[in-house]
C-alpha positions in Angstrom: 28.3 26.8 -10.2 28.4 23.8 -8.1 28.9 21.3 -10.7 31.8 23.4 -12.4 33.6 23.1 -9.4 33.0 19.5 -8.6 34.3 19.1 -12.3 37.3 21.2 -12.0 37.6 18.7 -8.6 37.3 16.0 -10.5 39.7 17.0 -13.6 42.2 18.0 -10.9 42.1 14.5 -9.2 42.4 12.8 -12.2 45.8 14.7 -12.8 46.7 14.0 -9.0 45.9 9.8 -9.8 47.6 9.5 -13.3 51.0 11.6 -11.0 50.8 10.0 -8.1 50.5 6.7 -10.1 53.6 7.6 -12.2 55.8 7.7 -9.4 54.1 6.2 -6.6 52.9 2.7 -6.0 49.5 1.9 -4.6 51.0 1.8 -1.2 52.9 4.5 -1.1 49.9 6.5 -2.0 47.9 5.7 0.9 50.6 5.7 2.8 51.4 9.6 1.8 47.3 9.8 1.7 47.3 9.3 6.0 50.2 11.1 6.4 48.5 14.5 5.4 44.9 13.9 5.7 43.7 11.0 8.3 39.9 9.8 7.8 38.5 12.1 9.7 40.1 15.0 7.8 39.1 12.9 4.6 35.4 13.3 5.7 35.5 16.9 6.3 37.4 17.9 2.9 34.5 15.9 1.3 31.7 17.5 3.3 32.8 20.9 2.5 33.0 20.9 -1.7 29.2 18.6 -1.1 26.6 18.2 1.3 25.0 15.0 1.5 21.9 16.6 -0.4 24.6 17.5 -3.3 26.2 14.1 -3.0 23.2 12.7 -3.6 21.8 14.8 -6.5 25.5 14.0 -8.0 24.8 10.6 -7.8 21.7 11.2 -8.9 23.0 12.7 -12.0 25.6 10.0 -12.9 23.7 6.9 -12.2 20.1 8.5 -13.8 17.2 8.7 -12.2 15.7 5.3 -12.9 18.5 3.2 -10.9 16.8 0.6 -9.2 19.6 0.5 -7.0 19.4 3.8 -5.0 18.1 3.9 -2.0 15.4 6.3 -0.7 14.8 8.0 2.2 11.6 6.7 3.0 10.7 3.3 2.8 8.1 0.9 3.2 8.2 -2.7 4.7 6.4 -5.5 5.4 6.1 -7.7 8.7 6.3 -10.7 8.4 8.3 -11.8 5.7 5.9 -14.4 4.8 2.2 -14.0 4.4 -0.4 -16.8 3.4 -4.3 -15.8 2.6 -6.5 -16.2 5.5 -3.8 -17.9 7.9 -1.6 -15.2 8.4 -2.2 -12.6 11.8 -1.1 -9.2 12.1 0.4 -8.6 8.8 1.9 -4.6 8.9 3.0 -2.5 6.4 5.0 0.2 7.5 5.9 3.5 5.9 8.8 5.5 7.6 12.3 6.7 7.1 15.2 5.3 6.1 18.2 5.8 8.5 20.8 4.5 5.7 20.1 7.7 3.6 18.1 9.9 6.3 20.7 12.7 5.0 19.8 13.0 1.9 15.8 13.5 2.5 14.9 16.9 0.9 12.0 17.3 3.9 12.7 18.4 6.5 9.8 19.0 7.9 6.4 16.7 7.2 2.9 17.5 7.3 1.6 14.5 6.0 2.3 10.9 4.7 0.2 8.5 2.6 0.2 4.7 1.9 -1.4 4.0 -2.0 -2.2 0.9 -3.7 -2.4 0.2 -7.4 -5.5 -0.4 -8.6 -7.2 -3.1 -11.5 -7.0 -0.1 -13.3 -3.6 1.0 -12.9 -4.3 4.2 -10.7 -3.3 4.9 -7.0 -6.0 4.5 -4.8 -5.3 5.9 -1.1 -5.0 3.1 1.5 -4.7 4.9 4.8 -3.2 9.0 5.5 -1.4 10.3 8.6 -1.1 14.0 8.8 0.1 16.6 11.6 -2.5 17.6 13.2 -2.8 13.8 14.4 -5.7 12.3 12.7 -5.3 9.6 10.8 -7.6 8.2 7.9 -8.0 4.9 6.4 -10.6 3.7 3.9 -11.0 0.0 4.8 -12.4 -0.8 8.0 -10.7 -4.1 7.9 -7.8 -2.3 8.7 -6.1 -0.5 11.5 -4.0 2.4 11.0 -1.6 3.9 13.3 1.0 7.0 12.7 2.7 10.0 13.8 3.9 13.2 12.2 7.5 14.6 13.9 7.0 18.4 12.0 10.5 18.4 13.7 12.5 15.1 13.2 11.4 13.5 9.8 13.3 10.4 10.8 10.5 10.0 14.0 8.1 10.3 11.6 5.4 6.9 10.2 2.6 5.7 8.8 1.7 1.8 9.7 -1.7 0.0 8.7 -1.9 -4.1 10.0 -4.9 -6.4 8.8 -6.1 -8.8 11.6 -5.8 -12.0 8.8 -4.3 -11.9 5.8 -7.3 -11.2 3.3 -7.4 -11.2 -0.7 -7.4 -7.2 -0.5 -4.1 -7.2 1.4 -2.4 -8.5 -1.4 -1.1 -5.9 -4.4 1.6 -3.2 -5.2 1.9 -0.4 -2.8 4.1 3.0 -1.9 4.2 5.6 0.3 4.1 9.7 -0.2 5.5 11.7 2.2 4.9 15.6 1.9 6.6 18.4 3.6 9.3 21.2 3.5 12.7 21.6 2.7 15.3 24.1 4.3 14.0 27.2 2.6 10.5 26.5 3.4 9.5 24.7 -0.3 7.1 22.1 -0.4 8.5 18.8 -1.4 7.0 15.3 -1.8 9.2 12.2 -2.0 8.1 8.6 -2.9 9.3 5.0 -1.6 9.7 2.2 -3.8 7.1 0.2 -5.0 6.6 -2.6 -3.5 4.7 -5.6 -4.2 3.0 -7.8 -1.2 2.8 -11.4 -2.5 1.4 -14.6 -0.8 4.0 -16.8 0.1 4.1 -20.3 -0.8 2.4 -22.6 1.9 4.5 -24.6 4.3 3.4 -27.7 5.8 2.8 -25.9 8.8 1.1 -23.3 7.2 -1.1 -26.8 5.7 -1.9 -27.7 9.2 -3.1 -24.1 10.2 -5.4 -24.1 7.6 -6.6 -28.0 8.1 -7.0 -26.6 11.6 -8.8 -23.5 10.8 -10.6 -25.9 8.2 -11.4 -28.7 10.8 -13.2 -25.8 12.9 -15.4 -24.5 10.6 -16.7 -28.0 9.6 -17.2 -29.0 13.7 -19.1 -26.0 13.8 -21.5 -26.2 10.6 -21.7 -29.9 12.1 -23.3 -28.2 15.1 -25.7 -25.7 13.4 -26.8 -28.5 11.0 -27.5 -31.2 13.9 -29.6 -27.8 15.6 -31.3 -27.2 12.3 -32.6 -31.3 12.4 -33.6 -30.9 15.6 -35.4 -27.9 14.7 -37.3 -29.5 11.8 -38.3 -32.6 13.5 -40.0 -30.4 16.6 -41.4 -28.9 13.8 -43.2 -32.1 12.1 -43.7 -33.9 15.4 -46.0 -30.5 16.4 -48.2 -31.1 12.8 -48.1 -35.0 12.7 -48.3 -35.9 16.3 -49.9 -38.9 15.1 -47.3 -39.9 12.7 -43.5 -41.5 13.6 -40.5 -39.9 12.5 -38.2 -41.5 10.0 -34.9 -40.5 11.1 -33.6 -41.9 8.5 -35.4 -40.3 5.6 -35.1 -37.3 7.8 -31.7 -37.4 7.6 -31.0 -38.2 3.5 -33.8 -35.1 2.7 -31.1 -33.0 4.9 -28.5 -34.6 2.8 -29.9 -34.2 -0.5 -30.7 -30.5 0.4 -27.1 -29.4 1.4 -25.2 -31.8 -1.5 -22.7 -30.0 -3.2 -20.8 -31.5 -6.3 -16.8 -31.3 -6.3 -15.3 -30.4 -8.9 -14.2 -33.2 -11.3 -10.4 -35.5 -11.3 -7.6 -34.6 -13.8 -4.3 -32.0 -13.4 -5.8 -28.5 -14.5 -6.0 -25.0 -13.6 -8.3 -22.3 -13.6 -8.2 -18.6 -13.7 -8.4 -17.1 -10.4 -11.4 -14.5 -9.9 -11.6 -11.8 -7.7 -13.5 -14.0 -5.4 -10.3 -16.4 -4.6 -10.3 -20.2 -5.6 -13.3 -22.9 -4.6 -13.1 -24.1 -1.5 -12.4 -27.2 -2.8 -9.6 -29.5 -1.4 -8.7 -30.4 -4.9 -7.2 -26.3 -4.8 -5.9 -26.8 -1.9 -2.2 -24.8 -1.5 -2.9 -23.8 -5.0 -3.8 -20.3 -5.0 -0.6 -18.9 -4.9 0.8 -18.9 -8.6 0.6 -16.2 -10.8 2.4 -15.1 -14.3 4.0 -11.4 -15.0 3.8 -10.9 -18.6 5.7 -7.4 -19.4 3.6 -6.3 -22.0 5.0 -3.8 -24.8 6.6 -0.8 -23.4 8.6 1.1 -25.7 6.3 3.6 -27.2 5.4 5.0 -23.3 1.7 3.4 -23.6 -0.1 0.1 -23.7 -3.3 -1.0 -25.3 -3.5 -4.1 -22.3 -7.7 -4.4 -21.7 -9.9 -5.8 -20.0 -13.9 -6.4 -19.5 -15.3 -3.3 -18.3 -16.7 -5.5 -15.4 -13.9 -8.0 -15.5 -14.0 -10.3 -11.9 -10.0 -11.5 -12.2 -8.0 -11.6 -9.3 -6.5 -7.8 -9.0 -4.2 -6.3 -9.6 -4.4 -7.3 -13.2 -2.6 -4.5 -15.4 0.7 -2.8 -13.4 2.8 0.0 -14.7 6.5 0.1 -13.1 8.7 3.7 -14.2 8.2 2.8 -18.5 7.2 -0.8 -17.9 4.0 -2.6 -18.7 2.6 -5.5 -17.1 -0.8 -8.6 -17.2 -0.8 -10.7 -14.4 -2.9 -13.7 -14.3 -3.5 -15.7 -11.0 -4.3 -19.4 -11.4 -6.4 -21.8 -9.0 -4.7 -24.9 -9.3 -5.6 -28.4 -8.6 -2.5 -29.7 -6.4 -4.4 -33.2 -5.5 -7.2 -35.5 -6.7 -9.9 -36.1 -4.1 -12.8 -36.6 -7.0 -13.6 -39.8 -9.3 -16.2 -37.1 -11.3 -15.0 -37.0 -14.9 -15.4 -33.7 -16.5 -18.7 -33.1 -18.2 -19.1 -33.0 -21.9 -19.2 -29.5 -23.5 -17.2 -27.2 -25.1 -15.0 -24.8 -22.8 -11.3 -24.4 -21.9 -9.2 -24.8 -19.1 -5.3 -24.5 -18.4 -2.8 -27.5 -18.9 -0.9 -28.4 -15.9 2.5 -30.4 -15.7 1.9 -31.1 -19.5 -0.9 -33.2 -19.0 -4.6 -32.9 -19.7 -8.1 -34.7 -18.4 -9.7 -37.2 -20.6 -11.4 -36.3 -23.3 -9.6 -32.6 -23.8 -6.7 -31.8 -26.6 -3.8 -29.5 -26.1 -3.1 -26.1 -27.0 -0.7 -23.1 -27.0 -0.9 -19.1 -27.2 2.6 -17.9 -27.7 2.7 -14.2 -26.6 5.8 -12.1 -28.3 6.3 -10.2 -25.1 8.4 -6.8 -24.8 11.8 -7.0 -26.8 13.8 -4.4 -24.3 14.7 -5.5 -20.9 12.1 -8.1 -21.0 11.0 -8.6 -17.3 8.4 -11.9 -17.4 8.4 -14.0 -14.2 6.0 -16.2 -12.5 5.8 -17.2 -8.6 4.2 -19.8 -6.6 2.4 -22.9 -7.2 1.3 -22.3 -11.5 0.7 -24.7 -14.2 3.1 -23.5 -17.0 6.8 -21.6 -16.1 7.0 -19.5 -19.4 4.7 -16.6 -19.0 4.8 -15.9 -22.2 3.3 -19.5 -23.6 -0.3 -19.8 -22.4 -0.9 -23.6 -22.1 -4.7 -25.1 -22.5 -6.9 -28.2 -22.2 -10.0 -27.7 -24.9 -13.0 -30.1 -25.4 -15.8 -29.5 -27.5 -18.1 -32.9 -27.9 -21.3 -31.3 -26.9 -23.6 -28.2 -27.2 -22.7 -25.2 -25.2 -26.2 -24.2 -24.5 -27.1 -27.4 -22.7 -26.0 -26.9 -19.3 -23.7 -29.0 -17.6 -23.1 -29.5 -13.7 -20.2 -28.1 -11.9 -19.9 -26.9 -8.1 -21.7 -24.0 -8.1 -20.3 -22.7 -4.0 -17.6 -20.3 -5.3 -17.7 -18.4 -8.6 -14.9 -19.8 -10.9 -13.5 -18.9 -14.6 -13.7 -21.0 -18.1 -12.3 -20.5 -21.3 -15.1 -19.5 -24.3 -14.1 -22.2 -26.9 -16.5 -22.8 -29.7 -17.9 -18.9 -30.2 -20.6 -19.3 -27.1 -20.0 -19.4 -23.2 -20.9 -23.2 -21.6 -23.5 -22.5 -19.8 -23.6 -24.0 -16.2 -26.4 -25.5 -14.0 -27.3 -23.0 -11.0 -25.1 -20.2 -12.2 -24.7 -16.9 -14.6 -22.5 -16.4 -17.1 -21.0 -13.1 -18.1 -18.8 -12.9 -21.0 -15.5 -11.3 -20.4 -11.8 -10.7 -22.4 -8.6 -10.2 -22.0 -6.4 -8.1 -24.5 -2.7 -8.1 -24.4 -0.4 -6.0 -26.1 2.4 -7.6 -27.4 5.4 -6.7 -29.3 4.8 -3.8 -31.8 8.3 -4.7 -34.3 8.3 -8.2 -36.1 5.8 -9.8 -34.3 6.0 -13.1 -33.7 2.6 -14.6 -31.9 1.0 -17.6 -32.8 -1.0 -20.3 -32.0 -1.1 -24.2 -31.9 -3.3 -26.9 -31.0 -6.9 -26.3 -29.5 -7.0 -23.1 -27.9 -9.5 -20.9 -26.4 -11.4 -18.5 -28.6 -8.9 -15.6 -29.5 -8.0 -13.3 -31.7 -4.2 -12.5 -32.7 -4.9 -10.5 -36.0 -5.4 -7.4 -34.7 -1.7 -5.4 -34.8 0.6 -7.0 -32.0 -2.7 -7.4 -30.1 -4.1 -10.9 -28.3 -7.5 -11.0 -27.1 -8.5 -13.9 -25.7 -12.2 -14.8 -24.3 -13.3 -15.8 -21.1 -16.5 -16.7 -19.5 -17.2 -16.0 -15.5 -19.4 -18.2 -13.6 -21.3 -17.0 -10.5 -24.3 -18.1 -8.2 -27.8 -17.0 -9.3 
């Protein structure tokens, strides 16, 4: 009934524009409009054919329900603006409602809101619940939460969690679920937006807070080391009372014991794990980038895989309304502190600026990403700009099974080139993969040059093998 008679109300308006356009001009007919019906009798006439919860499923209706554009109710934001890994304080995200379309809210009443997070996995896990009895819930303890419940005013109504410092975990896609009744005593649940939390790109400020921070941490394992010689040489002087110290040989077996290699010269990146980059200065400010390769979308699943155990920097495989998405994060080296050359072996890495390390030849994986409304991007600092052409840097002068020597502080990705994993000094391998589904009609992947070992053979599907490092 209600939208026969806003069509009738629209069929009838139509014939008042097309009359009063054949005899009036476009002044005349807002003059003649405020003669009869001033803006505040305008308002009224359009709140009595449709209240703002019709207005809204009307616009609902014209503009579908997929519109990016329409607001919502509820939202969820994010203070501050900018947020940077392990510099960053007090980071909040904030779940409450929103006063531009408060009206239109079909609860009326809450009982409970929830903040979720999108998983490796592509599911929902549950971040932190406010409900209205007054207890909240969260499931990190890293985090704080804080809320209220307004059974009574919606609008007074919020869910807030904050992180102390800006951790890997605080990073992802998130959105908020607020439950409740309407006006006849329904239950209803309305969603925000999704919204993804990304680190920022670093500022030279942001540089000096973390040289700072940085700076800190070395004064003080400076301190526990100098305590730790002391300790030992108490120790020797108690058993060889009779023998003099060399504080000299003293000192290089304390060297020798903590010596850690850096990771060798050249313009390259790595995949990022789970873990974050190496602390390494040759990363430094270069564990921001990442690619967003929409994946293929139009049959309403994807075929996207990964490693059962897979250690990539999450979230990896992202779902958005009917869309499909791989990212890949990068650890990229933005200076070059090191004169160690890169070992010989036979294992991939990315290109970076279109340049490679000696010794390694060039290669690329063109992806034929989604066809419809193609949505690839990339952000922050990342070696290529076209998500959807992996670049690499391949050698393969030496036997895989004889380890070479890397840093072994941090756990770190390589690619498998050559059918085995490098094996690396001090460190286990796991083989891992990566399987991206690409477009399904007239494919069009290939690849060039010296690539990692993959496979793009198998019906509009890429898999491409890894190898993940970490400390035995």
């Amino acid at each position: 009934m209600l939208m026969t008679s806003v069509f009738i109300g629209l069929v009838c308006l139509s014939l008042q524009v097309d009359l009063g356009q054949t005899f009036l001009g476009p002044e005349e007919q807002t003059d003649l409009g405020q003669t009869f019906l001033g803006p505040e009798e305008q308002t009224d006439l359009g709140q009595t054919f449709l209240g703002p919860e019709e207005q809204f499923g009307l616009w609902q209706t014209l503009l579908g329900p997929e519109e990016p554009d329409l607001p919502r109710p509820f939202h969820l934001t994010v203070t501050p603006k900018r947020v940077i890994n392990d510099i960053t304080k007090n980071v909040v995200l904030r779940c409450e409602g929103n006063a531009s379309v408060a009206g239109y809210s079909t609860v009326k009443k809450i009982d409970r809101m929830k903040i979720l997070k999108m998983t490796a996995s592509d599911k929902w896990e549950l971040i932190a619940e406010q409900n209205y009895t007054g207890s909240a819930v969260v499931k990190n303890p890293k985090i704080s939460v804080s809320g209220e419940i307004d059974s009574n005013v919606a609008a007074a109504s919020f869910l807030e969690i904050q992180w102390a410092v800006a951790e890997d975990e605080t990073f992802g896609t998130y959105k908020c679920d607020v439950r409740g009744k309407d006006e006849n005593d329904n239950f209803r649940v309305e969603l925000t937006s999704e919204i993804e939390l990304q680190q920022s790109e670093m500022t030279t400020d942001d540089i000096f807070a973390l040289l700072l921070k940085t700076k800190n941490e070395i004064e003080s394992a400076i301190t526990k080391n100098v305590n730790d010689i002391s300790a030992l040489k108490a120790l020797k002087a108690s058993k060889q009372r009779n023998v003099g110290l060399d504080k000299d040989l003293l000192k290089n077996e304390f060297l020798l014991r903590n010596k850690t290699i850096a990771w060798p010269n050249g313009e390259y990146a790595l995949l990022q794990p789970d873990t974050g980059c190496p602390v390494d200065l040759a990363f430094f400010g270069g564990n921001s980038g990442y690619v967003r390769i929409h994946t293929e979308s139009n049959d309403g699943r994807s075929a996207n895989n990964l490693h059962s155990q897979n250690h990539l920097s999450p979230p990896v495989l992202t779902k958005s309304d009917s869309k499909y998405f791989l990212y890949l994060r990068f650890c990229v080296v933005t200076r070059v502190f090191s004169e160690t050359s890169w070992p010989d072996g036979a294992f991939c890495v990315h290109m970076k600026g279109g340049n490679c390390p000696a010794e390694f030849s060039q290669g690329k994986i063109s992806l034929d990403t989604e066809d419809h409304q193609n949505s690839d991007m990339h952000g922050g600092n990342v070696p290529f700009s076209k998500p959807s052409e992996l670049l690499f840097c391949c050698k393969n002068n030496a036997d895989p099974l004889v380890p070479i020597s890397l840093p072994t502080e941090s756990p770190f990705y390589l690619y498998r080139y050559g059918g085995q994993c490098q094996k690396v000094r001090d460190m286990d391998v796991m083989p891992e993969f990566v399987e991206i589904d690409t477009e399904n009609y007239f494919n069009k992947d290939y690849k060039v040059g010296n690539v990692p070992d993959s496979d793009l053979e198998r019906d509009s599907l890429v898999r491409i093998e890894l190898c993940y490092y970490s400390k035995r």
